[in-house]
N, C-alpha and C positions, 0 to 999 in steps of 0.2 A: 502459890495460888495465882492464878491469871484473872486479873480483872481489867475491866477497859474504863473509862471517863464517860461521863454521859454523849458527850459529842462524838464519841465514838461510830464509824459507819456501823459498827457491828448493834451496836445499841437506838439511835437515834435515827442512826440512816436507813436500816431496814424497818422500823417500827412508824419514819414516814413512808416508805412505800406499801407498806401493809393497812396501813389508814388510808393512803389515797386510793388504793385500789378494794376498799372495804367501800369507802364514799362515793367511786364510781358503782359498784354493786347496787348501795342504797340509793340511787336515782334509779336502777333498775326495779329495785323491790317498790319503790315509789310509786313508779308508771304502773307497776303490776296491781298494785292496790288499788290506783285510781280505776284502771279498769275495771278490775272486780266489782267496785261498790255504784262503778256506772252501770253493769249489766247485768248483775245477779240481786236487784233489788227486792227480786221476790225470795230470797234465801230465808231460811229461819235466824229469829235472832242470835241463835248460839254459835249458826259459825260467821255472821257477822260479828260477834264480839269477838271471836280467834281472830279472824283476817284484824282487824279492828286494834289488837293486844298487840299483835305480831309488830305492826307499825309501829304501833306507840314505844315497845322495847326496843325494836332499831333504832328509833331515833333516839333515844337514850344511851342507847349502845353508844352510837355514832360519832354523837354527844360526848359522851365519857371518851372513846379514843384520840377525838382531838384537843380535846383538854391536857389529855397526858403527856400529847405532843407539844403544846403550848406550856406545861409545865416543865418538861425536859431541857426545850429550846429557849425560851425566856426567863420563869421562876429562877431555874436551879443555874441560871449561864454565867460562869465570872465568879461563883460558890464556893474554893475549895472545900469547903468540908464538904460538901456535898459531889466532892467529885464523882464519886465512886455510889451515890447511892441508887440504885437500879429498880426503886417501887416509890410508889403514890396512891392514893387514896383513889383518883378517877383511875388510874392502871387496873387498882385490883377491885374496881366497880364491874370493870368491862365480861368477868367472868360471871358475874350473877347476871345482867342480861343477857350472855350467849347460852348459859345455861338454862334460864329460862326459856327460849326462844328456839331450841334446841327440845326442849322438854314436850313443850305443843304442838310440834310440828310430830316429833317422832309420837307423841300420844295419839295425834289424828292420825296416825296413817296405822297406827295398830287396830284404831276404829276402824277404819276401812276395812280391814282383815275380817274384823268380830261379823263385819256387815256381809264382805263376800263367802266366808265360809260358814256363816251362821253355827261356827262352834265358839266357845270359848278359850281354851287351852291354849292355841298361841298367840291370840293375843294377853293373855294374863300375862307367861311369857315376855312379850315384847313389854308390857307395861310396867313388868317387874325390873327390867335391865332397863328403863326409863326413868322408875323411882332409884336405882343404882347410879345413874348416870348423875343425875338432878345431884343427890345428896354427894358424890364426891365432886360435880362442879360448887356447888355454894361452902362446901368443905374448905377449898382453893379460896375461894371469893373472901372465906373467912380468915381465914391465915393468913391471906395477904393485906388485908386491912391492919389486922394484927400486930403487921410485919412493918409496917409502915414507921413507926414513930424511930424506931432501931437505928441506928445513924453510927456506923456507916453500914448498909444492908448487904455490900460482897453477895449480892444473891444467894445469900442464905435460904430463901425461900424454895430457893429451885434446888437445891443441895438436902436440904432437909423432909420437903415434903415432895423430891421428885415422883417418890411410888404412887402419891395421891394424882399428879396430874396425870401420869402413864397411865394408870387406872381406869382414871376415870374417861380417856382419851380411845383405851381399847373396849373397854362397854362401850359406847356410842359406836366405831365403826363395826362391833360386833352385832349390832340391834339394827344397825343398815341395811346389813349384809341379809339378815336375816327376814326383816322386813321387807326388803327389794326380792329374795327367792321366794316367800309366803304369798307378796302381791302379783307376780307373775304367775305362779304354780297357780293360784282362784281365779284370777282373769281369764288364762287359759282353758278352765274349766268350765267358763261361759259360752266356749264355742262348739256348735254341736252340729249333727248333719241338718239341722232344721234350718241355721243361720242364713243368709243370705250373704252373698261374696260380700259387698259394703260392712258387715258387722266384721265379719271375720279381719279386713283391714283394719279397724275399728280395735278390735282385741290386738293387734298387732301393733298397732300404734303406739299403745297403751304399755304392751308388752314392753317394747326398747325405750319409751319415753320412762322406765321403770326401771329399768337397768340404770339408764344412763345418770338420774339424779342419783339414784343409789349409790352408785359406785363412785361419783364424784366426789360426796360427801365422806364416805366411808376411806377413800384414797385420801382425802385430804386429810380426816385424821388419824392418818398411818403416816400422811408425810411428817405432820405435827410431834407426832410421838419419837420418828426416827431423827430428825435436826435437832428436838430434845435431849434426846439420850447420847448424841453427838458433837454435840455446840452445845453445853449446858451453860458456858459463861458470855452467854449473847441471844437475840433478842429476835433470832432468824425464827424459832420455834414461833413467838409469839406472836410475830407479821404474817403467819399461817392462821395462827388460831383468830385473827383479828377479824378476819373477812367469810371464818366457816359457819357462823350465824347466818351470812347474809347468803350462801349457798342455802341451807335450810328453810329460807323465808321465800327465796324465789322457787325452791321444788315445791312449796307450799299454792304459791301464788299460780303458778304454772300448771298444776293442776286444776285449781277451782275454775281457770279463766279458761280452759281447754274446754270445757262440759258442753259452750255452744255447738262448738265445732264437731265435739262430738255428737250433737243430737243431729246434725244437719247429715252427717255420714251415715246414720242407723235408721234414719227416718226414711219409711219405707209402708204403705201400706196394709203390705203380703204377708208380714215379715210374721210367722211363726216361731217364737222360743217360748218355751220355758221362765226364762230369764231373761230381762237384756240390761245391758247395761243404763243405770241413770248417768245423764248428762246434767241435768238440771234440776231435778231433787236436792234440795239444799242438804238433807238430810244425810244422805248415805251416797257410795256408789254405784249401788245396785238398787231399783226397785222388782220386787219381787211379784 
């Protein structure tokens, strides 16, 4: 069996780079939030308590990943018996907030769907690979708490319940994929010979800025799952998984804070639709 020492670069060295670049992220979700709650004061209270949740579980996240680095590097340093042991309490914290954090984001955006396609069915769909996702992330969250007291731990965790993290890792990029092609296919279907060029940029915008989180998130956890099933005795997986919460919160943020811009693009007069996209409806993305 191959195992490394906690000071290990494969263990400690990649798990600070994955924190520091998770903590660069959260000054970004940071500024995104302060702008939001500077300029959408007219929102409803329910998606000020998302934007609102989302913060408070990052910085908990945040929280918990550099405790674990502070546990690795301090607590356990100079230890032998603890050379080898590769979990902690704040570690296996960090998967019930990415999973949370993870769960409202991809929840809101099935809403979005219920809203642009005014059917139900894929968003149930998306909702139900959301309730899938949640329960094998706190799955994870649970077993490794679990896992904790076990001395010496040879990553047993990742040996025993790898099928639960791969799991639960290809739900989430599959509810991505699916979500980023549903949100594009209904956006697209906003535009009509009625629109005026400005909307149609507007739907375009909307379009690639829709691909682009999508497939960030959903690559990331595919990279996640392949350095898992590759590297399973080191901690490259987990400096992925460390900072894909903080993807999530900024496609989050980056939408809400975009809706000015958009009303300034569509705002027009003349403009005959049907439909047009809301910018500023705290509510939904479409007012009908």
């Amino acid at each position: 069996m191959i195992s490394y020492g906690v000071d290990s670069p494969l263990i400690v060295g990649v798990m600070e780079i994955g924190v520091f670049l998770s903590l660069v992220m959260f000054g970004v979700v940071a500024l995104q939030g302060y702008i939001y709650f500077h300029n959408c004061r007219a929102d409803r209270t329910g998606l000020k308590w998302l934007a609102g949740s989302v913060l408070f579980f990052e910085l908990c996240h945040s929280i918990a990943s550099c405790y674990a680095i502070y546990y690795f590097t301090v607590i356990e340093a100079g230890i032998p018996e603890l050379e080898h042991k590769a979990n902690s309490y704040s570690l296996s914290l960090t998967p019930v907030f990415e999973t949370i954090i993870t769960a409202l984001v991809q929840g809101f955006f099935a809403y979005r769907i219920r809203i642009l396609s005014g059917r139900m069915h894929i968003s149930i769909v998306c909702w139900t690979l959301c309730v899938l996702r949640f329960i094998g992330g706190m799955g994870l969250a649970a077993e490794g708490l679990l896992d904790v007291p076990r001395e010496p731990d040879y990553f047993r965790l990742q040996s025993q319940y790898g099928w639960l993290i791969t799991s639960a890792l290809d739900v989430g990029a599959v509810l991505d994929v699916l979500i980023t092609v549903s949100l594009c296919f209904y956006i697209r279907q906003l535009y009509t010979s009625y629109n005026l060029p400005k909307s149609e940029e507007l739907i375009n915008r909307l379009i690639v800025w829709t691909i682009q989180t999508g497939l960030i998130t959903s690559f990331t956890s595919v990279a996640v799952v392949i350095t898992f099933q590759t590297m399973k005795h080191n901690f490259v997986w987990l400096a992925l998984y460390t900072f894909l919460a903080k993807l999530y919160s900024n496609s989050l943020f980056v939408s809400l804070n975009g809706r000015p811009r958009n009303r300034e693009i569509i705002r027009a007069p003349s403009l005959k639709t049907p439909r047009t996209l809301d910018v500023c409806d705290p509510k939904s993305m479409v007012h009908r």
